[in-house]
VMD Tcl script that draws the C-alpha trace (Angstrom):
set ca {
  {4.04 -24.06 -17.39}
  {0.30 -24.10 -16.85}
  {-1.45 -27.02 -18.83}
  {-4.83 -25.37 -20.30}
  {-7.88 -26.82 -21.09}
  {-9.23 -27.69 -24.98}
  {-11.54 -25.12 -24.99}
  {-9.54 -22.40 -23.53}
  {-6.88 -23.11 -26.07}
  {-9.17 -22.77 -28.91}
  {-10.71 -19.09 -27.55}
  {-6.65 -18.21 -27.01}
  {-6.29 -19.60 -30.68}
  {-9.59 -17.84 -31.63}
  {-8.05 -14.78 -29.86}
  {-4.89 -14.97 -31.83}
  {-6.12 -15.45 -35.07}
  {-8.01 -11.99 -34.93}
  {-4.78 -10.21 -33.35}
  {-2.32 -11.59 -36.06}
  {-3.26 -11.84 -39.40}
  {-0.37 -11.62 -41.88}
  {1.67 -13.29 -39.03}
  {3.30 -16.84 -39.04}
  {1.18 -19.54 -37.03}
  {3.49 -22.70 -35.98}
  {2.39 -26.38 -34.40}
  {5.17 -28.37 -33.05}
  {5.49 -31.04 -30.68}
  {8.46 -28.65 -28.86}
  {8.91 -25.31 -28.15}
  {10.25 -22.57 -30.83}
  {13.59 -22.57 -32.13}
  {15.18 -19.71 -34.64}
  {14.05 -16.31 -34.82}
  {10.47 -14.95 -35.97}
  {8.64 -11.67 -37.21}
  {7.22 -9.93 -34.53}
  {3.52 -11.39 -34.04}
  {4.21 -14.75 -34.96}
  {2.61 -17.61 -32.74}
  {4.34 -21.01 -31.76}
  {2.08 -24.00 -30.08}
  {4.01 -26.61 -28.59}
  {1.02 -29.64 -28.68}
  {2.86 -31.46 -25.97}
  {2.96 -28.83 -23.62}
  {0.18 -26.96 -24.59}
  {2.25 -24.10 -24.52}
  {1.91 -20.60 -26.71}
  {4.70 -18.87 -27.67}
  {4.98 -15.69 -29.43}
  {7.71 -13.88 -30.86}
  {7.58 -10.06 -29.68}
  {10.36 -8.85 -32.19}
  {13.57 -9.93 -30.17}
  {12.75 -13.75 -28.98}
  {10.39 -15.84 -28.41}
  {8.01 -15.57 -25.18}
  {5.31 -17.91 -23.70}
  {2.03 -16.00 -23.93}
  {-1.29 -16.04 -22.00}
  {0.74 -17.74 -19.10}
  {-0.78 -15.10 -15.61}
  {-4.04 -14.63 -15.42}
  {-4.52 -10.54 -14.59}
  {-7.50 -8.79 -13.32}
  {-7.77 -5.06 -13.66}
  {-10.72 -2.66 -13.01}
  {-12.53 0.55 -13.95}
  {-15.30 2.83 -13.58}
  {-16.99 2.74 -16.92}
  {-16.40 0.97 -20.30}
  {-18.11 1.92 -23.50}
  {-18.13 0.82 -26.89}
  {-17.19 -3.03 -26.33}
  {-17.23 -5.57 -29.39}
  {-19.36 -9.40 -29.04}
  {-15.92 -10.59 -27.34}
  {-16.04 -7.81 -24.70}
  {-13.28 -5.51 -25.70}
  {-12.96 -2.06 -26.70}
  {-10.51 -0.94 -29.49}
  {-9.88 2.37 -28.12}
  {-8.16 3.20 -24.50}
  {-10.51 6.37 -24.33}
  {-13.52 3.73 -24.04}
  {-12.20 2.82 -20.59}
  {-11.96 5.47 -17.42}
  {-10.62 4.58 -14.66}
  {-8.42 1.71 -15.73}
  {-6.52 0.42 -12.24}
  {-4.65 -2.69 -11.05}
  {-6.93 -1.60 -7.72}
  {-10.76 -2.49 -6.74}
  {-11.08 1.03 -5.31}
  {-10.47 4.17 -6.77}
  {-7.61 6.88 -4.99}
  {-10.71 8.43 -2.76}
  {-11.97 5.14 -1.73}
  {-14.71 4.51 -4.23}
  {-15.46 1.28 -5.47}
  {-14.85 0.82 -9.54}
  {-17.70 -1.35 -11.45}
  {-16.29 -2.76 -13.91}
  {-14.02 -5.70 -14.27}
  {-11.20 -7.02 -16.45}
  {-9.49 -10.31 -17.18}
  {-6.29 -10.91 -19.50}
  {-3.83 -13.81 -20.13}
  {-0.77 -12.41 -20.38}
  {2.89 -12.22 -18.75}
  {2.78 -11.93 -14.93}
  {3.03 -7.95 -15.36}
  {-0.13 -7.60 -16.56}
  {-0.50 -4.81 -19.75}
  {-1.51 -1.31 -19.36}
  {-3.45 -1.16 -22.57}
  {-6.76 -1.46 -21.29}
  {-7.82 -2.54 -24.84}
  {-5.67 -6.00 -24.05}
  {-8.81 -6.81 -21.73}
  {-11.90 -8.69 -21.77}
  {-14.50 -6.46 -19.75}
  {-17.25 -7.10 -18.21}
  {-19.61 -5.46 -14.84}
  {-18.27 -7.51 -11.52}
  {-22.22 -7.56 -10.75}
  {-21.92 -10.06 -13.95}
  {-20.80 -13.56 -13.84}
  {-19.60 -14.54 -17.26}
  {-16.88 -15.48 -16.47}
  {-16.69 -18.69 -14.10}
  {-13.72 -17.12 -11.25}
  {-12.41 -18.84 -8.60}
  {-12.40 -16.01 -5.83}
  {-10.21 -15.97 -2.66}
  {-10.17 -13.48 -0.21}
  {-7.68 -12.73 3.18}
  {-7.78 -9.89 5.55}
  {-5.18 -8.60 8.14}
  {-5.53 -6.51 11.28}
  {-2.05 -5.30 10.69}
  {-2.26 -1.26 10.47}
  {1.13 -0.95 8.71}
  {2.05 0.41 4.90}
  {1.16 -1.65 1.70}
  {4.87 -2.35 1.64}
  {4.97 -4.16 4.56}
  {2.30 -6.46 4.15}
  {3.74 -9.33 1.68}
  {0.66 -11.25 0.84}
  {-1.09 -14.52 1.94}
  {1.23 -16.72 0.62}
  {3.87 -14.92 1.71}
  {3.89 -12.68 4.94}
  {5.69 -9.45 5.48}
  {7.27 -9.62 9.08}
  {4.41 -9.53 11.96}
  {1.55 -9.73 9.53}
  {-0.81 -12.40 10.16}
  {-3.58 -12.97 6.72}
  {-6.80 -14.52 7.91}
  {-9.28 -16.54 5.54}
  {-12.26 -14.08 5.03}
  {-14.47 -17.16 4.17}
  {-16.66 -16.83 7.75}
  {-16.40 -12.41 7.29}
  {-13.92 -10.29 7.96}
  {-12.62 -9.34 10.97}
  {-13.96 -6.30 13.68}
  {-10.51 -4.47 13.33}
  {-9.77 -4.63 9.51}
  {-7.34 -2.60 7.76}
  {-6.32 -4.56 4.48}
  {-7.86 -7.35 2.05}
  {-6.16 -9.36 -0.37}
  {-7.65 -11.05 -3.62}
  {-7.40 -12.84 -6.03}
  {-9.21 -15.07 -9.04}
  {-8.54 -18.25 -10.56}
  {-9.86 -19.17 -13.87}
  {-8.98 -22.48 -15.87}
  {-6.15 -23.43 -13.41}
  {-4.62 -19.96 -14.01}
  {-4.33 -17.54 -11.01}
  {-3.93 -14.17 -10.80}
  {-1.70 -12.17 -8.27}
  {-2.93 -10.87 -5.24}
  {-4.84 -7.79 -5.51}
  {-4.12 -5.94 -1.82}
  {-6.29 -2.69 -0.99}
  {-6.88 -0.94 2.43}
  {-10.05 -0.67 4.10}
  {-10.25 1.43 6.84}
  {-7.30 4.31 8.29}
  {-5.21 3.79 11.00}
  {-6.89 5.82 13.98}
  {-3.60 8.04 14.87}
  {-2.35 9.78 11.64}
  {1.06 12.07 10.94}
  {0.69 15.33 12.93}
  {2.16 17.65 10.46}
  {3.66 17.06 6.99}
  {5.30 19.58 4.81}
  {5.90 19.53 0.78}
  {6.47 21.45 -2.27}
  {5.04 21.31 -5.65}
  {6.67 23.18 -8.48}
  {5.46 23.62 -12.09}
  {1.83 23.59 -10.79}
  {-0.78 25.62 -9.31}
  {-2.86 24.10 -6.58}
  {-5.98 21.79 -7.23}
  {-9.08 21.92 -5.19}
  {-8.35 20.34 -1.60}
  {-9.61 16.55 -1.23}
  {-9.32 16.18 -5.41}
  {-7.66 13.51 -6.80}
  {-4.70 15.43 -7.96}
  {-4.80 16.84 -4.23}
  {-4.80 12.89 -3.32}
  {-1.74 11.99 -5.28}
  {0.20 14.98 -4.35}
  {-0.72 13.72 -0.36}
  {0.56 11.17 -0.90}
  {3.83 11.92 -2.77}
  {4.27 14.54 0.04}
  {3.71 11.67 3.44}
  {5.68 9.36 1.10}
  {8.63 11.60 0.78}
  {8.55 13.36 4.62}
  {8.59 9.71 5.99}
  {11.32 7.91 3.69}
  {8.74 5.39 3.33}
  {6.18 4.19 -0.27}
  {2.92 4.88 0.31}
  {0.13 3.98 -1.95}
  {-3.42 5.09 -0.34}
  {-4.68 7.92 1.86}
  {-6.06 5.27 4.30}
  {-1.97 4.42 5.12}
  {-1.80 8.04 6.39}
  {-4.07 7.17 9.39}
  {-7.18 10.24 10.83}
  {-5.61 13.45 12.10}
  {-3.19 13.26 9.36}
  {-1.84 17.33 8.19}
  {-0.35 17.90 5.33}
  {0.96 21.52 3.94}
  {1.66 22.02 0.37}
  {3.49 24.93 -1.31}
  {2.05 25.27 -4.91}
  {3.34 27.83 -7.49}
  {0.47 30.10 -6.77}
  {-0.33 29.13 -2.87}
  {0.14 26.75 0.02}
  {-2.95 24.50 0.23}
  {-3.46 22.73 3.69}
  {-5.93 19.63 4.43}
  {-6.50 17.39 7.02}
  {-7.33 13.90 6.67}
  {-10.27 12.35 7.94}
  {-13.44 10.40 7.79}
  {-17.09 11.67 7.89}
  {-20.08 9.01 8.16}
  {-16.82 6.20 7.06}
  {-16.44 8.54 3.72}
  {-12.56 9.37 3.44}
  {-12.48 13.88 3.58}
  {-10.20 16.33 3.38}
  {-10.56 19.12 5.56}
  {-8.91 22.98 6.26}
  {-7.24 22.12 9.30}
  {-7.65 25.59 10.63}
  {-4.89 28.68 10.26}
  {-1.55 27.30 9.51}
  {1.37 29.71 10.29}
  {4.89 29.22 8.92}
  {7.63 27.65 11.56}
  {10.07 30.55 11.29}
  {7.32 33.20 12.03}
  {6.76 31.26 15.39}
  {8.23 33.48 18.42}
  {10.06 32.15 21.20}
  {7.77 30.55 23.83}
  {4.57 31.66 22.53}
  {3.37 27.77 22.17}
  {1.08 27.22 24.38}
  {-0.01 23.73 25.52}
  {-3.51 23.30 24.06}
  {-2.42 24.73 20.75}
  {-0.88 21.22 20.12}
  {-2.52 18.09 18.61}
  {-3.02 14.90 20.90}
  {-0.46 12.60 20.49}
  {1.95 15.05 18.27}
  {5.21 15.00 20.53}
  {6.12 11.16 20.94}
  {9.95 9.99 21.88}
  {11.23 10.43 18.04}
  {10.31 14.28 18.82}
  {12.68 14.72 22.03}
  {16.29 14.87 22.86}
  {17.71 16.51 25.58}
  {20.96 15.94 27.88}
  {19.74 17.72 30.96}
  {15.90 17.10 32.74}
  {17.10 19.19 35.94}
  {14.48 22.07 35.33}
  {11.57 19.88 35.60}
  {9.74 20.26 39.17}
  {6.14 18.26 38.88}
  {4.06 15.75 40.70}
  {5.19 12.84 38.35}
  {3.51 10.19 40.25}
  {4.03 6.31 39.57}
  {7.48 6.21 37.54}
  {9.02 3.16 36.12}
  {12.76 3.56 35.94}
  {15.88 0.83 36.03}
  {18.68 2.18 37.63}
  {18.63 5.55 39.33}
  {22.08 6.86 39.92}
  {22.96 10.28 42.55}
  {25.50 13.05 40.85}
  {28.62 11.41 42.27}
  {27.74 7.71 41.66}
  {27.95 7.19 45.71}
  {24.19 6.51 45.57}
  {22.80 3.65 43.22}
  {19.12 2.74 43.70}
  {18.78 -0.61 41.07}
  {15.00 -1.51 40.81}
  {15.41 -4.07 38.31}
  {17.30 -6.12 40.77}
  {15.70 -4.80 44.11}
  {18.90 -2.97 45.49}
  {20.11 -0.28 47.13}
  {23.92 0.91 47.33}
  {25.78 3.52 49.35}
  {29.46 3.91 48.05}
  {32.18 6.04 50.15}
  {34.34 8.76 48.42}
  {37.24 6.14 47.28}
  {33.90 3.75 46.25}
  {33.68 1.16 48.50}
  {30.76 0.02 49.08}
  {29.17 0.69 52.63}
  {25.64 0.24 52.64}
  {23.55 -2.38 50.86}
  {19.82 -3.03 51.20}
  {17.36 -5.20 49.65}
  {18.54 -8.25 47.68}
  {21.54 -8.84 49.30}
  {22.78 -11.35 46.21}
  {23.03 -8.64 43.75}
}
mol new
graphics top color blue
foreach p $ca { graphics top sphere $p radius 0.5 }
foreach p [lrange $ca 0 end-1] q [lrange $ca 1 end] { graphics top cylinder $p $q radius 0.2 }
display resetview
């Protein structure tokens, strides 16, 4: 456990006081024994430790410092705290809202590592303000993968490499962690994306039930975006800017199928009408034609096919292993720099090249 400071023990004391009158209020030299009525408070003076009793057992308290944010707060008291949750819009664990905007407000609690989601458990105050005296640390990647694949800078997901942002960040930035130490007590890391991947999901289909459709590039639209990519890909996704530019996505409502494409205009994350979109099974045979699809669409996930025989094209430089003729009598192995001729009973009769092989 953390060892605090004097005066940050007496504002947590302070801070307790207000919270639990009527409760029990314990100094020991150890830590609690026996039960307790929910809201009583137990300080072990040779730890420095709180403990409070939340109606089943007894629980250190004020132990992870959390940070949370929003985009306004109203109505806060001379310790920076509001007493209703309607006083605070917005309320995130992120820096950014869904459609990339920045939130202004910042809030700090001591509490277990998961944080609360009672915005009324914070302290609140404008990040252009510096009340509070935070330890900030910041890291950026390069990696253009998922939020779930990143880890964080202490530890790593596979293949992603977190830079110090100390000297700036770097030219090719998709994703900054942070986090804020206060009194020897640090927060988690705070991840966020910066910028989209430059080759998004060519087409993504979804259905909504219970719901009519919301205006395209809303929030609502947002979320639903991202519950559709999140579901057509088996994968979590978190932010729009994971989906990457180019990104289509088709959602049946209860009412009507809303379309959007994702994009960016002058660096501001948009949803667009991606043109006409026409359902798969009203497609007729062969009636595709070449410049109706998108750049980089078909890839190598998108093809599988036993027999290549009907191709005749100019395919220029080709980079093959082992080519093979219909009755195996003819082997031409370019990894090894050889060339076979095999008789009908498959002896070998001709070999050129590297004659080791």
């Amino acid at each position: 456990m953390a060892i605090i400071s004097e005066t940050e023990l007496q504002r947590r004391l302070k801070a307790l006081e207000r919270k639990s009158t009527g409760s029990r209020v314990v100094v020991k030299d150890y830590d609690p024994e026996g039960n307790g009525t929910t809201g009583d408070t137990w300080y072990n003076s040779a730890t420095s430790n709180l403990w409070v009793f939340n109606g089943t057992n007894w629980e250190t308290s004020f132990n992870s410092l959390n940070i949370r944010y929003a985009d306004s707060v109203s109505n806060r008291d001379e310790n920076n705290k509001v007493s209703s949750q309607q006083d605070v819009v917005g309320f995130s664990e992120y820096p950014f809202s869904v459609d990339g905007v920045q939130k202004t407000w910042r809030g700090i609690f001591f509490g277990p590592d998961a944080g609360s989601s009672d915005p009324t458990d914070y302290e609140w105050t404008l990040l252009v303000d510096t009340e509070y005296e935070l330890v900030f640390e910041r890291y950026y990647t390069e990696y253009p993968g998922i939020l779930t694949e990143l880890g964080d800078p202490d530890n790593p997901g596979t293949g992603v490499t977190w830079v110090n942002a100390g000297s700036g960040l770097g030219s090719n930035t998709y994703w900054i962690a942070e986090r804020y130490t206060q009194n020897d007590i640090t927060s988690g890391w705070v991840i966020f994306p910066v910028q989209p991947k430059p080759n998004g999901i060519p087409f993504v289909k979804y259905t909504v039930t219970g719901r009519n459709a919301p205006t395209l590039g809303s929030a609502q639209w947002i979320t639903d975006a991202i519950a559709a990519v999140s579901a057509f890909t088996s994968k979590i996704y978190t932010n729009q800017k994971e989906f990457g530019i180019g990104t289509v996505v088709v959602i049946d409502y209860d009412d009507t199928t809303l379309s959007g494409k994702y994009t960016q205009v002058s660096g501001v994350d948009t949803w667009t009408p991606p043109g006409q979109i026409i359902q798969g099974d009203l497609f007729v045979d062969g009636t595709i034609a070449g410049n109706k699809i998108q750049a980089n669409a078909i890839d190598a996930t998108k093809i599988d096919v036993d027999n290549l025989q009907a191709i005749s094209a100019n395919m220029g430089s080709i980079t093959a292993g082992t080519l093979t003729g219909p009755n195996n009598r003819f082997l031409l192995d370019l990894n090894n720099n050889v060339l076979k001729v095999f008789d009908e009973n498959g002896t070998l009769r001709v070999k050129l090249g590297d004659l080791s092989q």
